[in-house]
MARBA-3410 file (N, C-alpha, C, O; in Angstrom, 1 decimal):
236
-15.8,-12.6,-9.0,-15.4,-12.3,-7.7,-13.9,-12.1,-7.5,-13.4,-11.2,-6.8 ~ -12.9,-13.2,-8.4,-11.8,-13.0,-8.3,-11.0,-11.4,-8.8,-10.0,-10.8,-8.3 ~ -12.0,-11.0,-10.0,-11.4,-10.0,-10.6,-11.7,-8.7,-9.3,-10.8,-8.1,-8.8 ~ -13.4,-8.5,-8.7,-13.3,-7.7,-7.8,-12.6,-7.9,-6.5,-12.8,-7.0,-5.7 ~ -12.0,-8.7,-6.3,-11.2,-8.5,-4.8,-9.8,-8.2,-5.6,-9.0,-7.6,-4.9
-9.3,-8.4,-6.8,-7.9,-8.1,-7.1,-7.8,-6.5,-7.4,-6.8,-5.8,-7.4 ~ -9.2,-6.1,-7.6,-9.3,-4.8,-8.0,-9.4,-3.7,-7.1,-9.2,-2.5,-7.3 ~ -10.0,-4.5,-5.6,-9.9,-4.1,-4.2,-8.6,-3.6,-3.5,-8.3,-2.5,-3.0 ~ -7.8,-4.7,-3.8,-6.1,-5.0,-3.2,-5.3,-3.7,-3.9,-4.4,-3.0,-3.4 ~ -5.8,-3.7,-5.4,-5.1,-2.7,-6.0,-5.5,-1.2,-5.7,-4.7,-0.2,-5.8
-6.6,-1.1,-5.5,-7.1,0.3,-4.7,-6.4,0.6,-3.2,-5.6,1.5,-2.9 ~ -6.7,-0.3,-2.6,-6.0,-0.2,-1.0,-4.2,0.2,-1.4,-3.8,1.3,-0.9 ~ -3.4,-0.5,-2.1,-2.2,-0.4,-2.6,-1.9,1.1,-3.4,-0.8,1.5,-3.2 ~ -2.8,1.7,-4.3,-2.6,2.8,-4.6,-2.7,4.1,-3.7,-1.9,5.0,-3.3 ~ -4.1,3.7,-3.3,-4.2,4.8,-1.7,-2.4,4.8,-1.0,-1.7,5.8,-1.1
-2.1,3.8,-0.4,-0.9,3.8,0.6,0.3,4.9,-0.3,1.1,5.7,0.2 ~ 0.1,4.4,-1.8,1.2,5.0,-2.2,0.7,6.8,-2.5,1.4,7.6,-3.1 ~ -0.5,7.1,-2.0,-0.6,8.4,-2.4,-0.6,9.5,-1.9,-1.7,9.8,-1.7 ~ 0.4,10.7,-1.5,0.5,11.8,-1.2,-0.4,13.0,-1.3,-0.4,14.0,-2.1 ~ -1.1,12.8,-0.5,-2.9,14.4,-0.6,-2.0,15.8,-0.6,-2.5,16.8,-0.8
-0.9,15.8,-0.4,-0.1,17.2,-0.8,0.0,17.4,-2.3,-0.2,18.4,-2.9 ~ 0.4,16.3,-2.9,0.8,16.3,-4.5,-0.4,15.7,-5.3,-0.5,15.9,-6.5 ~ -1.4,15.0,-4.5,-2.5,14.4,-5.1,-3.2,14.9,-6.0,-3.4,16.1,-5.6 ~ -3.7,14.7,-7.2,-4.3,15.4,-8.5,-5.8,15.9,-7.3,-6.4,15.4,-6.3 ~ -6.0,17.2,-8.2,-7.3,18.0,-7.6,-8.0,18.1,-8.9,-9.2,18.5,-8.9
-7.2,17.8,-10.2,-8.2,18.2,-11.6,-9.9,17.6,-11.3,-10.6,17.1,-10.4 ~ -10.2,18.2,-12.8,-11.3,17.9,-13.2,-11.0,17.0,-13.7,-9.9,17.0,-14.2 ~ -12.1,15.7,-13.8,-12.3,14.2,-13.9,-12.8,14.2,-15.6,-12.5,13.3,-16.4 ~ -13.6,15.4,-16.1,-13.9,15.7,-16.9,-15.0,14.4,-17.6,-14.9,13.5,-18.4 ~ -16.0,14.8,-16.7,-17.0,13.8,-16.7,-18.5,15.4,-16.8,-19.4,15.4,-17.7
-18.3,16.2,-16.1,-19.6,16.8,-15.9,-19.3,17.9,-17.4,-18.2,18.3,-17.9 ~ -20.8,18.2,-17.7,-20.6,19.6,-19.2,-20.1,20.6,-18.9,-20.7,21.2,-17.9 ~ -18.8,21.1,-19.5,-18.8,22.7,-20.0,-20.1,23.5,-19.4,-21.3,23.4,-19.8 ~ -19.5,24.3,-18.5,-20.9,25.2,-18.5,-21.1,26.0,-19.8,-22.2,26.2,-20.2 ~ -20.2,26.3,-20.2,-20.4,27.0,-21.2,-21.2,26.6,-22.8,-21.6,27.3,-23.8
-21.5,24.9,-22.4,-21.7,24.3,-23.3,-23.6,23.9,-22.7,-24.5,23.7,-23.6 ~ -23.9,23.8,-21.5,-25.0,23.7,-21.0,-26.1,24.3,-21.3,-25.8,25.5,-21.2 ~ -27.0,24.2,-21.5,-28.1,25.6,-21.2,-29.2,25.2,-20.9,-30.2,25.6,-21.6 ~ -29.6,24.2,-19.8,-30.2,24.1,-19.1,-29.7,23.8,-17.6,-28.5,23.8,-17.3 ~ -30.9,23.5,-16.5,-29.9,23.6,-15.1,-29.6,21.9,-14.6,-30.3,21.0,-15.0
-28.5,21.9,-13.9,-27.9,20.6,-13.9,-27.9,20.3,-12.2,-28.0,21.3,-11.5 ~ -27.7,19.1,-11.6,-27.6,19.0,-10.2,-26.8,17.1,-10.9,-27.2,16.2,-11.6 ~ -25.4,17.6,-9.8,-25.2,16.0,-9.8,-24.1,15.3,-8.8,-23.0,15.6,-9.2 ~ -24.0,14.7,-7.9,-23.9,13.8,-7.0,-22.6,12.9,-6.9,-23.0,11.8,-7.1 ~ -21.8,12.9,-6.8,-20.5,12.1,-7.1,-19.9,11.8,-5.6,-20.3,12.4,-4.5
-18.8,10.7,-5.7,-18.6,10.2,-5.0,-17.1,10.0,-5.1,-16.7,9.8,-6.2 ~ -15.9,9.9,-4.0,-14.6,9.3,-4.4,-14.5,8.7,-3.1,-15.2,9.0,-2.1 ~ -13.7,7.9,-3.2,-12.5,7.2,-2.2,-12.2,8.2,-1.4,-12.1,9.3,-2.0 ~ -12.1,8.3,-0.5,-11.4,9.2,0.9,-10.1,9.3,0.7,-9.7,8.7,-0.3 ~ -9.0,10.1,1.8,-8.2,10.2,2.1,-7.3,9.3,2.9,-7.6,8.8,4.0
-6.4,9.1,2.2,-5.3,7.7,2.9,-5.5,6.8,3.2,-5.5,6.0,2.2 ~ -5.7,6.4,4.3,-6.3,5.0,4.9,-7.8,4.5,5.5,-8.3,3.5,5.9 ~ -8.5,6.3,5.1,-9.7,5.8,5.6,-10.6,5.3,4.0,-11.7,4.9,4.0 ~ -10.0,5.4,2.9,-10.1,5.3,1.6,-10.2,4.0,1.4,-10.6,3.7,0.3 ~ -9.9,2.8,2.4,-10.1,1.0,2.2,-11.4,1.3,2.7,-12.3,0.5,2.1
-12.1,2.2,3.8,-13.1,1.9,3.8,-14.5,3.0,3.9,-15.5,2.9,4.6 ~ -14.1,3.8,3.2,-15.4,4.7,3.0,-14.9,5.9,1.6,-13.8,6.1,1.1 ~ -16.1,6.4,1.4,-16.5,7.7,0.4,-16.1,9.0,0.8,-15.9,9.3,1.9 ~ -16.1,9.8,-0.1,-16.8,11.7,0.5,-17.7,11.6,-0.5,-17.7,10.8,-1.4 ~ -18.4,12.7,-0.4,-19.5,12.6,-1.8,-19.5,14.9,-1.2,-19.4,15.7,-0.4
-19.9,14.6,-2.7,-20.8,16.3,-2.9,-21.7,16.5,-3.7,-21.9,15.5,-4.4 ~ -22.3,17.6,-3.9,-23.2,17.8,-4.8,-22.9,19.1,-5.3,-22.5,20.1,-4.7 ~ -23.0,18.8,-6.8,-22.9,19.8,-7.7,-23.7,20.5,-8.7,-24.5,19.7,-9.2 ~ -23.7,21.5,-9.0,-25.2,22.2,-9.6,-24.8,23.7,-10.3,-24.0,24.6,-9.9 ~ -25.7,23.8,-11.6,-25.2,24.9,-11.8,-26.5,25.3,-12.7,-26.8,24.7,-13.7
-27.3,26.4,-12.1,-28.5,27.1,-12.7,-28.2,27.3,-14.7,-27.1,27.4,-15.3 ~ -29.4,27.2,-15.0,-29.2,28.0,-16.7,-28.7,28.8,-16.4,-27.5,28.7,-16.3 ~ -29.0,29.9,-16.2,-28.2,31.1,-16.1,-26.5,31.2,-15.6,-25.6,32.0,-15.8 ~ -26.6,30.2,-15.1,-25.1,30.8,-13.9,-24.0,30.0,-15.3,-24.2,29.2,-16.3 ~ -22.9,30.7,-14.8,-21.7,30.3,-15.5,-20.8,29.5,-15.1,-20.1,28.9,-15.9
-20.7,29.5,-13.9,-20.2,28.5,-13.3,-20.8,27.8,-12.2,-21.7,28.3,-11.4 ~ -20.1,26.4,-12.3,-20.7,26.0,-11.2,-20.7,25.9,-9.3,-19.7,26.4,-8.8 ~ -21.5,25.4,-8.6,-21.2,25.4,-7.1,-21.4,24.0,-6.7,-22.2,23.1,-7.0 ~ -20.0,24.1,-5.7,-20.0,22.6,-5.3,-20.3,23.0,-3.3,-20.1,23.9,-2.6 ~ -20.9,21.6,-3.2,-21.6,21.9,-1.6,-20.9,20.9,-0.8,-21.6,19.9,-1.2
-19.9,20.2,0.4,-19.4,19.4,1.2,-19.4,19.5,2.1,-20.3,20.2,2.4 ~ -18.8,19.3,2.9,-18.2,19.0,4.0,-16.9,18.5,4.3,-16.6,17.3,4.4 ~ -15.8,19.7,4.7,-14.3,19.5,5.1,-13.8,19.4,6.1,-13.3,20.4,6.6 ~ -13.6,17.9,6.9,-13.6,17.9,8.2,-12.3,18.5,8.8,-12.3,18.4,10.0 ~ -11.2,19.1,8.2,-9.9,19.4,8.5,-10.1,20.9,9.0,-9.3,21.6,9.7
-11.5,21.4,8.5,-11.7,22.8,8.5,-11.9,23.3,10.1,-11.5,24.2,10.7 ~ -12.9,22.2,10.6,-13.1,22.4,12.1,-12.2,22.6,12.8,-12.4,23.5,13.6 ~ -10.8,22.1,12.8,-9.4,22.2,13.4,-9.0,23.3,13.1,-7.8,23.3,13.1 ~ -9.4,24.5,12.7,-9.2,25.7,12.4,-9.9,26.8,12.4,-9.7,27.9,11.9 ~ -10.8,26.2,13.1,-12.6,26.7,14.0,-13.0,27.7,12.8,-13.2,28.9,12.9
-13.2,27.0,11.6,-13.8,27.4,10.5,-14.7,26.1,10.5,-14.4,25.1,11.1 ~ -16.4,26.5,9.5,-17.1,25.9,9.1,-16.5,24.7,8.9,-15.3,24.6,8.7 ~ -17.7,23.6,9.1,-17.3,22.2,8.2,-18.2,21.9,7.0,-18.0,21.0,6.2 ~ -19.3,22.9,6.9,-20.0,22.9,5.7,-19.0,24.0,4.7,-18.5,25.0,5.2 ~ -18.8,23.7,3.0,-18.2,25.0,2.1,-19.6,24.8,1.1,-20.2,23.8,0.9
-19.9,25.8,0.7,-20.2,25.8,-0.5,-19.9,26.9,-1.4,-20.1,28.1,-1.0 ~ -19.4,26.7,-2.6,-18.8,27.7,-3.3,-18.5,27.3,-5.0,-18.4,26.1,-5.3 ~ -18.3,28.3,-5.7,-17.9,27.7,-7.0,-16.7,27.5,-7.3,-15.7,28.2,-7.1 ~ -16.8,26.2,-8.0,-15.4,25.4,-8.0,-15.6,24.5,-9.4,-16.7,24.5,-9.9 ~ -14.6,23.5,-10.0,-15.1,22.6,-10.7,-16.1,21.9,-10.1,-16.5,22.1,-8.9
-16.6,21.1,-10.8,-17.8,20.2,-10.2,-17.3,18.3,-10.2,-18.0,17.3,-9.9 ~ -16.2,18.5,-10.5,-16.0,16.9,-10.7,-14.3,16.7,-10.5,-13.6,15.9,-11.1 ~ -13.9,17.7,-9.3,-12.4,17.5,-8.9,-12.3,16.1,-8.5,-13.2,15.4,-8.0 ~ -10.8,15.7,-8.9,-10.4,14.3,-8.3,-10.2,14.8,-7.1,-9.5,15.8,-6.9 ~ -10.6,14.1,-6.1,-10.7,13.8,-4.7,-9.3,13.4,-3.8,-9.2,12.3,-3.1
-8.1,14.6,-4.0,-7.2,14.2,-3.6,-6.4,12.8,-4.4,-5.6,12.1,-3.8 ~ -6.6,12.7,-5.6,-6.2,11.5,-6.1,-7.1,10.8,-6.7,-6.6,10.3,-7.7 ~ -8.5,10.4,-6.6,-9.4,9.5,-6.1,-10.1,10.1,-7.5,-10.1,11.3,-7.8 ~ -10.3,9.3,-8.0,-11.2,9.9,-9.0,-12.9,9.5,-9.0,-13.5,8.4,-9.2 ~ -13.3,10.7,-8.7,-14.9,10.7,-8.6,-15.7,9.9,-9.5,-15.4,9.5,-10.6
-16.6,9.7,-9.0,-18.0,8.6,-9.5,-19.0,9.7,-9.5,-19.2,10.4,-8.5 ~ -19.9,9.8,-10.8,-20.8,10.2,-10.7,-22.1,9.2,-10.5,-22.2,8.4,-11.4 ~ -23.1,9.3,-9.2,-24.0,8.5,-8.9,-25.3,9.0,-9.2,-26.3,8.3,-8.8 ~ -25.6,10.3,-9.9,-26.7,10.3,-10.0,-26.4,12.0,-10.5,-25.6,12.8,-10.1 ~ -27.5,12.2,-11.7,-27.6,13.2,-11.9,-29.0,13.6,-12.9,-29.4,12.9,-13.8
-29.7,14.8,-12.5,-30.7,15.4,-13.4,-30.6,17.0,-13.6,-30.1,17.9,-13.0 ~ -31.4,17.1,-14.9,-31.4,18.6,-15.4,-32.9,18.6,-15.5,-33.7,17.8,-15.2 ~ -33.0,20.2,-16.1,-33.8,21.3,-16.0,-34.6,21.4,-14.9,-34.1,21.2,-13.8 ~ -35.8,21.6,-15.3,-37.0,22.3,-14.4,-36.9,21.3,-12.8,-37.0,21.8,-11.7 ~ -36.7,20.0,-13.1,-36.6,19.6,-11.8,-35.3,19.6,-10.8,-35.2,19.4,-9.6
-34.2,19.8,-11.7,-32.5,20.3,-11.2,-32.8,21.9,-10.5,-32.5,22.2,-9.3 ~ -33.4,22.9,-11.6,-33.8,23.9,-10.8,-34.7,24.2,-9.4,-34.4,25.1,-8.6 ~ -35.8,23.1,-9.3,-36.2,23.1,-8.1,-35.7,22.5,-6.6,-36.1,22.7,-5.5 ~ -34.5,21.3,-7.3,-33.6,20.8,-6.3,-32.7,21.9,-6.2,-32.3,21.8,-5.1 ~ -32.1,23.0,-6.7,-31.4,23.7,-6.7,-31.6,24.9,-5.0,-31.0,25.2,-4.0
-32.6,25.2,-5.6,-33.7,26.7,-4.8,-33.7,25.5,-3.5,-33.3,26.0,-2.4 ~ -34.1,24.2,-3.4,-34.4,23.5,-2.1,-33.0,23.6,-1.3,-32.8,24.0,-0.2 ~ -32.2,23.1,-2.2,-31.1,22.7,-1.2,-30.5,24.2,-1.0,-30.2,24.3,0.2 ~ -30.2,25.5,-1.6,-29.8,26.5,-1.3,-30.4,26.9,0.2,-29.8,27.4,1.2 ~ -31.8,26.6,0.1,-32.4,26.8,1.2,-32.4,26.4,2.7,-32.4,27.0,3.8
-32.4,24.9,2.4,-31.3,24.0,3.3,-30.3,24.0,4.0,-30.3,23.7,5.2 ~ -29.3,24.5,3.3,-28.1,24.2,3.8,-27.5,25.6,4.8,-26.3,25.7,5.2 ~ -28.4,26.7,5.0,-28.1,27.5,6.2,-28.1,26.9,7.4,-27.3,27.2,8.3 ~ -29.3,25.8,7.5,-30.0,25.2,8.8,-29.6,24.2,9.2,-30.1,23.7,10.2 ~ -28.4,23.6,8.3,-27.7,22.2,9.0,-27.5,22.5,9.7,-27.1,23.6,9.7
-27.6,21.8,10.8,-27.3,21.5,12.7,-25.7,21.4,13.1,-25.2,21.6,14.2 ~ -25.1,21.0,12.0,-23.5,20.6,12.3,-23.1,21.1,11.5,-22.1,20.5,11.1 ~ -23.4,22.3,10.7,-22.3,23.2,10.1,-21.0,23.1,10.4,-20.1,22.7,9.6 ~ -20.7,23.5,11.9,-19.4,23.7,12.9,-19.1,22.4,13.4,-18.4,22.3,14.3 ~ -19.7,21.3,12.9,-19.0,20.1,13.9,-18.2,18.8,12.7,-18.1,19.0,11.5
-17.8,18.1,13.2,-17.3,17.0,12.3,-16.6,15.9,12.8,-15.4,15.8,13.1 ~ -17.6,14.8,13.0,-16.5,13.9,13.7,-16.4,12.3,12.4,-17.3,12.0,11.7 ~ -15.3,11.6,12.3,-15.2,11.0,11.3,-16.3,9.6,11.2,-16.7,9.1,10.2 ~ -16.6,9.1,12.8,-17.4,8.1,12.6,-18.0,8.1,14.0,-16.9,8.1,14.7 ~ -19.1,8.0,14.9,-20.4,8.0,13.3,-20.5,9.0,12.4,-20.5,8.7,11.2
-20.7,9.9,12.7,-20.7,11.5,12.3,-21.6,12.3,13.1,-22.4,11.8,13.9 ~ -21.6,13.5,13.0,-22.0,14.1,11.7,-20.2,13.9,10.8,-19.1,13.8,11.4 ~ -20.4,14.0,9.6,-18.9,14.1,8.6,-20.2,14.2,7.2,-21.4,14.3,7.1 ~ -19.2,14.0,6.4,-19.6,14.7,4.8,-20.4,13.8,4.4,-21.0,14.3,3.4 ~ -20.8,12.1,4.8,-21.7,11.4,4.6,-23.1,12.1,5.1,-24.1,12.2,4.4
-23.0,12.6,6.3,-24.2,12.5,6.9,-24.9,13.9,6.5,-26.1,14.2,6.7 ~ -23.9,15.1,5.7,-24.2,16.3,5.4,-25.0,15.9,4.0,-26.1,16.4,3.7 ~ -24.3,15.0,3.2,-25.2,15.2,1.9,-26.3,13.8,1.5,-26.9,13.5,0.5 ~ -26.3,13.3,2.6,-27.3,12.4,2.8,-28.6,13.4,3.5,-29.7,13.3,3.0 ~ -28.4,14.3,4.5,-29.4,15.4,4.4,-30.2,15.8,3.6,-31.4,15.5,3.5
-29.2,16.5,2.8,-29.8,17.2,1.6,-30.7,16.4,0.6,-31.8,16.8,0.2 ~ -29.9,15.3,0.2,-30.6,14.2,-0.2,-32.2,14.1,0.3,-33.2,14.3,-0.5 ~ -32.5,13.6,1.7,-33.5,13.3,2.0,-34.5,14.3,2.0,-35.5,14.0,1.4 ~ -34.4,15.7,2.5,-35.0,16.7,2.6,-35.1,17.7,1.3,-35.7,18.7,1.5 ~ -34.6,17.3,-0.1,-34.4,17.5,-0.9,-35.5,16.2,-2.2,-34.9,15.3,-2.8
-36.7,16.2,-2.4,-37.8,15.1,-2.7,-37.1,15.0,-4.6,-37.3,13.9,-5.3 ~ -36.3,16.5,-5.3,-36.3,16.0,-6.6,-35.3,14.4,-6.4,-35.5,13.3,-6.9 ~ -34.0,15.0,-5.4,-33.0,13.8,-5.6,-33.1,12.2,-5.1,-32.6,11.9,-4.0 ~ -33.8,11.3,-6.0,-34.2,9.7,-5.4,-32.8,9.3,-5.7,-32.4,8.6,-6.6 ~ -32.1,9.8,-4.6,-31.0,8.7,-5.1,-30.6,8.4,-3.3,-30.9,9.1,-2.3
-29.9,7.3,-3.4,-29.2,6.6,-2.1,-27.6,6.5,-2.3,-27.1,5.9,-3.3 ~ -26.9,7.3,-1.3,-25.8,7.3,-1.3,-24.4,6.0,-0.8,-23.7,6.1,0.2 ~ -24.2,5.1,-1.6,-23.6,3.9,-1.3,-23.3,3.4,-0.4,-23.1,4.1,0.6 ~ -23.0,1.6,-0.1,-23.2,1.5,1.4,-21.8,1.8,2.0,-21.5,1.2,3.1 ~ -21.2,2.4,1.5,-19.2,2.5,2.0,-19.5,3.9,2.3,-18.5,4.6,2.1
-20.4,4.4,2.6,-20.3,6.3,2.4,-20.9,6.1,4.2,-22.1,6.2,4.6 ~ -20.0,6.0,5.0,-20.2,6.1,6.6,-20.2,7.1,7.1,-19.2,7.8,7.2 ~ -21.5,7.3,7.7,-22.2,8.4,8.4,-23.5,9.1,7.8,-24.3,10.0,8.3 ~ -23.5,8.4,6.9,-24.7,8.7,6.3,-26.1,8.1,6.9,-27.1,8.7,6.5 ~ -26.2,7.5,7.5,-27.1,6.7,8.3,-27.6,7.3,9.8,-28.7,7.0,10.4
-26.3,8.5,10.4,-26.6,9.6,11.2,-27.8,10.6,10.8,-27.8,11.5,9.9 ~ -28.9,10.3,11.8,-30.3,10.8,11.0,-30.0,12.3,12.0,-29.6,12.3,13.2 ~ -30.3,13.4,11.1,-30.3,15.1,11.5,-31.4,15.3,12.1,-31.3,15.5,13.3 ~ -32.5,15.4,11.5,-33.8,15.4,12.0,-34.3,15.0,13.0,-34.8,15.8,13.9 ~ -34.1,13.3,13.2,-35.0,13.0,14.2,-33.3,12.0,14.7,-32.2,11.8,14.1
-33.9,11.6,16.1,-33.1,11.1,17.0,-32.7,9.4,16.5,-31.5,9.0,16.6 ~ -34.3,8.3,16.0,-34.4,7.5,15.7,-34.5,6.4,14.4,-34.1,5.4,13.9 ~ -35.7,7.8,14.2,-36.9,7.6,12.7,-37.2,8.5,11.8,-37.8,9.5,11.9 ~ -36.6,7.9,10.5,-37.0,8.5,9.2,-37.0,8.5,8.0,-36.2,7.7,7.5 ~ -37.8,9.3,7.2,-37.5,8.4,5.9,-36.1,8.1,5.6,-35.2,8.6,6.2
-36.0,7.0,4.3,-34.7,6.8,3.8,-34.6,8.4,3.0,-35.4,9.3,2.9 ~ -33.1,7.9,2.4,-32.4,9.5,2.1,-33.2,9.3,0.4,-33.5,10.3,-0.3 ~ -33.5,8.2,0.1,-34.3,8.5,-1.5,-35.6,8.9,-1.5,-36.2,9.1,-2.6 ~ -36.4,9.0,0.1,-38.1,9.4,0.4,-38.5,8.4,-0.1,-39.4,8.6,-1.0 ~ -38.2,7.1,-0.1,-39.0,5.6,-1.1,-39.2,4.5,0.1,-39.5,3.3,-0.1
-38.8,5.2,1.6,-38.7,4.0,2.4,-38.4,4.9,3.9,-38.3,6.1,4.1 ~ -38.4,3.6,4.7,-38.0,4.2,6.2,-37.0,3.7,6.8,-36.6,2.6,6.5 ~ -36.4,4.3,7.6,-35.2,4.3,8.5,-34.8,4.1,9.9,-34.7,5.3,10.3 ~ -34.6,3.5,10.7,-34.8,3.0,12.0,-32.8,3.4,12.1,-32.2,2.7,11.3 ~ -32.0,4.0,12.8,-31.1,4.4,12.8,-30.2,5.1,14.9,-30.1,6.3,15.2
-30.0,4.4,15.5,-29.3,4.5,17.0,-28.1,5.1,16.5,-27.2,4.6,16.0 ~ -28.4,6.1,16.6,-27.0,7.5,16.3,-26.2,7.3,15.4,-25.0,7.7,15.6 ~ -26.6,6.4,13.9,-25.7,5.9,12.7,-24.4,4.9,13.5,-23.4,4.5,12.9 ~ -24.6,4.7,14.6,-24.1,3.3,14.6,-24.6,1.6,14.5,-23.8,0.6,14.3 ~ -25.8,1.6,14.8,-26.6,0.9,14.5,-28.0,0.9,13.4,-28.9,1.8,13.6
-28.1,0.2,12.6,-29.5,0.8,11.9,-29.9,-0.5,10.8,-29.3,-1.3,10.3 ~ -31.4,-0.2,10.9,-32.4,-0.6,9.7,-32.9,0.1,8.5,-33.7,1.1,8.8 ~ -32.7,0.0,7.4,-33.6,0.9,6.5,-34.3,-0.3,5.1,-33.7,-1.2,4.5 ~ -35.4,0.2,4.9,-36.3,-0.7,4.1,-36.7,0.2,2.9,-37.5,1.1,3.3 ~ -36.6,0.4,1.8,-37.1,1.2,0.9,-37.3,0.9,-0.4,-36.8,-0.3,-0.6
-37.8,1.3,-1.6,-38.0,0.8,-2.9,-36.7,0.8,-3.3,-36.1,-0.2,-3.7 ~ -36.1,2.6,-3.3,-34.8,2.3,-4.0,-33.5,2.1,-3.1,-32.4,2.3,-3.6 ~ -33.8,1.7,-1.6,-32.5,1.2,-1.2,-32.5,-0.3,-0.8,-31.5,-0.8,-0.2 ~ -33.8,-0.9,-1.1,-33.6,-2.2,-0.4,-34.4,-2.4,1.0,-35.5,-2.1,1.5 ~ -32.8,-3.3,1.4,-32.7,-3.8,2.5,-31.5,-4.1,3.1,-30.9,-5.1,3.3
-31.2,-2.5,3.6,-29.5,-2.5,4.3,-29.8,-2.1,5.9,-30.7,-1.5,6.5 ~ -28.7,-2.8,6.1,-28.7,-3.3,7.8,-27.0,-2.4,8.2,-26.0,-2.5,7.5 ~ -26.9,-1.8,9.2,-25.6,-0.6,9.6,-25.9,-1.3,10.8,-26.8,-1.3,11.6 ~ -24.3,-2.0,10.9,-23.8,-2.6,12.2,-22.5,-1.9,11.9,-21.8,-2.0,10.9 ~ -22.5,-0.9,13.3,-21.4,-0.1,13.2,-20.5,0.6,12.2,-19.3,0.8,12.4
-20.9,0.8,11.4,-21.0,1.5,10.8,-20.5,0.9,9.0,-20.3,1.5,8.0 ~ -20.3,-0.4,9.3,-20.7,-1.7,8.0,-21.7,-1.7,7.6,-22.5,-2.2,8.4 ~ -22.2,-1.3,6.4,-23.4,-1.6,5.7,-23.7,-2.9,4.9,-23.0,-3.4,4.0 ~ -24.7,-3.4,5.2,-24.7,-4.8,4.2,-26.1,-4.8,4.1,-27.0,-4.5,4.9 ~ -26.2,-5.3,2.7,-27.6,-5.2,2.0,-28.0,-6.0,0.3,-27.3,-6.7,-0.3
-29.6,-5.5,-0.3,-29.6,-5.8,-1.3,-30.6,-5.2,-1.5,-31.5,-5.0,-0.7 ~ -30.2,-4.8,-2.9,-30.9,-3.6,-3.4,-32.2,-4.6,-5.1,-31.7,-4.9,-6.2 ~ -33.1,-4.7,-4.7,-34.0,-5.1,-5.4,-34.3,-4.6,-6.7,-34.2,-5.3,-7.7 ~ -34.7,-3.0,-6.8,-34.9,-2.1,-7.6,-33.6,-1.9,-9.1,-33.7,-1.6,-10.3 ~ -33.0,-2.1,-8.6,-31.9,-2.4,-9.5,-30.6,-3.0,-9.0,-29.5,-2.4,-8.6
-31.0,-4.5,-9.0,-30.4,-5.3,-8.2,-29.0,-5.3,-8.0,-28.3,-4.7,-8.8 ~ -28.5,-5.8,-6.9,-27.2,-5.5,-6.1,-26.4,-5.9,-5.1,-27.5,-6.4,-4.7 ~ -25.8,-6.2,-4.4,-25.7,-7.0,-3.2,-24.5,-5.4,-2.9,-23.7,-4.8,-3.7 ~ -24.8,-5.0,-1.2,-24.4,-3.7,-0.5,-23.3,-4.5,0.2,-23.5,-5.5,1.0 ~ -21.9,-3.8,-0.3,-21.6,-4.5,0.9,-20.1,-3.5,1.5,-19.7,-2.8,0.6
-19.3,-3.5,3.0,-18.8,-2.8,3.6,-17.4,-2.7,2.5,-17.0,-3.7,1.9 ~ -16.8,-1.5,2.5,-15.6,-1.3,1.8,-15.7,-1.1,0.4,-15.5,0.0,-0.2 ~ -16.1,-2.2,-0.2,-16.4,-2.3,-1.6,-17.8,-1.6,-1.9,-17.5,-0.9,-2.9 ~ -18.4,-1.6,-1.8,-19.8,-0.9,-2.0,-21.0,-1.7,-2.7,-21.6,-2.6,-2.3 ~ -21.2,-1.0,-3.9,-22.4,-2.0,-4.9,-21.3,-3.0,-5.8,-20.2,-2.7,-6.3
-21.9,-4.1,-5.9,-21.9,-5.5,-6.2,-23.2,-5.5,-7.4,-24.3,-5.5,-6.9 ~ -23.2,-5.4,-8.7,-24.2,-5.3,-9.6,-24.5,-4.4,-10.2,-23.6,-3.7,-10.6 ~ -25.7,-4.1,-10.7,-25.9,-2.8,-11.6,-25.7,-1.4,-10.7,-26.0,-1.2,-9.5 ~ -25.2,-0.8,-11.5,-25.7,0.6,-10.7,-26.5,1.0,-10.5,-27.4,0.3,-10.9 ~ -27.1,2.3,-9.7,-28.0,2.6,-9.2,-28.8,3.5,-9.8,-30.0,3.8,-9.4
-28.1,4.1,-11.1,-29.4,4.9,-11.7,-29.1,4.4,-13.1,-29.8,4.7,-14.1
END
């Protein structure tokens, strides 16, 4: 515990000292060479936010690149863009594993072929009809939590659950109240992602008070908790 809260202090301390003008945008050099690929890929990553909101939450995207295609497409949400009455949804091809303004990405989940290809065709299909394309607010949201927790849910190849520090994800699109969790393994009871319950195989038992997640994850045990995130094994 000692080592993770020193490792906490030193994150919060790097963020202060970091400039998003000069901040590294490289590749993390974690995802394949497309060139080296030849089957289809879909994969999920996560960084630290920007400046100060970086002690306590994520951005996440999803990234994918068909067998065929040569490069890849990355899918988010840019809340800076709205201030310029452009989209808050991009998707376009780009690396797939840029450092995050500094922040170096986590990959949380990833699959290939035949079932990458059919999450591919789903979420292409998807992502016309998000509801908040044009909107973005930082908390509750909608923001880039609550866009690729979407896709996620409505999307059956991807069982994965997006970390409990990833705020706004808990803002359900669909329905007002009730719905599945974002891995389709459970259910979600959620008052406009500022309050919420969700019960599921692979998320547990996490509780959203204001937009603090706190939890435990059974399936590949864990303890959820606000700022810091997973406490234990990872999730896939």
């Amino acid at each position: 515990m000692k080592n993770l809260l020193l490792s906490f202090l030193l994150l919060i301390l790097t963020s202060c000292a970091t400039d998003w003008r000069t901040a590294s945008k490289e590749s993390a050099n974690i995802s394949p060479k497309p060139d080296q690929l030849s089957e289809s890929i879909v994969q999920v990553f996560v960084a630290r936010t920007v400046k100060w909101r970086g002690y306590f939450a994520v951005h996440p995207w999803i990234s994918w690149k068909l067998k065929e295609d040569d490069q890849y497409t990355v899918t988010q949400v840019i809340g800076w863009r709205t201030r310029r009455g452009l989209p808050a949804v991009v998707t376009m091809t780009d690396l797939p594993d840029r450092h995050w303004f500094g922040s170096k990405p986590e990959l949380i989940y990833e699959i290939r072929g035949d079932q990458a290809t059919k999450a591919i065709e789903k979420m292409k299909a998807i992502i016309p009809s998000y509801p908040f394309a044009n909107d973005y607010r930082a908390w509750p949201g909608p923001n880039s939590n609550t866009y690729i927790a979407h896709l996620i849910r409505e999307t059956e190849e991807l069982t994965v659950e997006l970390p409990p520090h990833a705020i706004g994800k808990d803002m359900l699109v669909d329905s007002y109240f009730f719905d599945k969790t974002a891995s389709g393994t459970g259910f979600q009871f959620s008052i406009f992602g500022v309050l919420g319950l969700q019960l599921g195989l692979k998320e547990g038992v996490e509780v959203n008070l204001f937009g603090l997640n706190f939890g435990v994850d059974f399936w590949t045990p864990a303890l959820k908790l606000p700022m810091i995130g997973r406490v234990g094994f990872t999730d896939q």
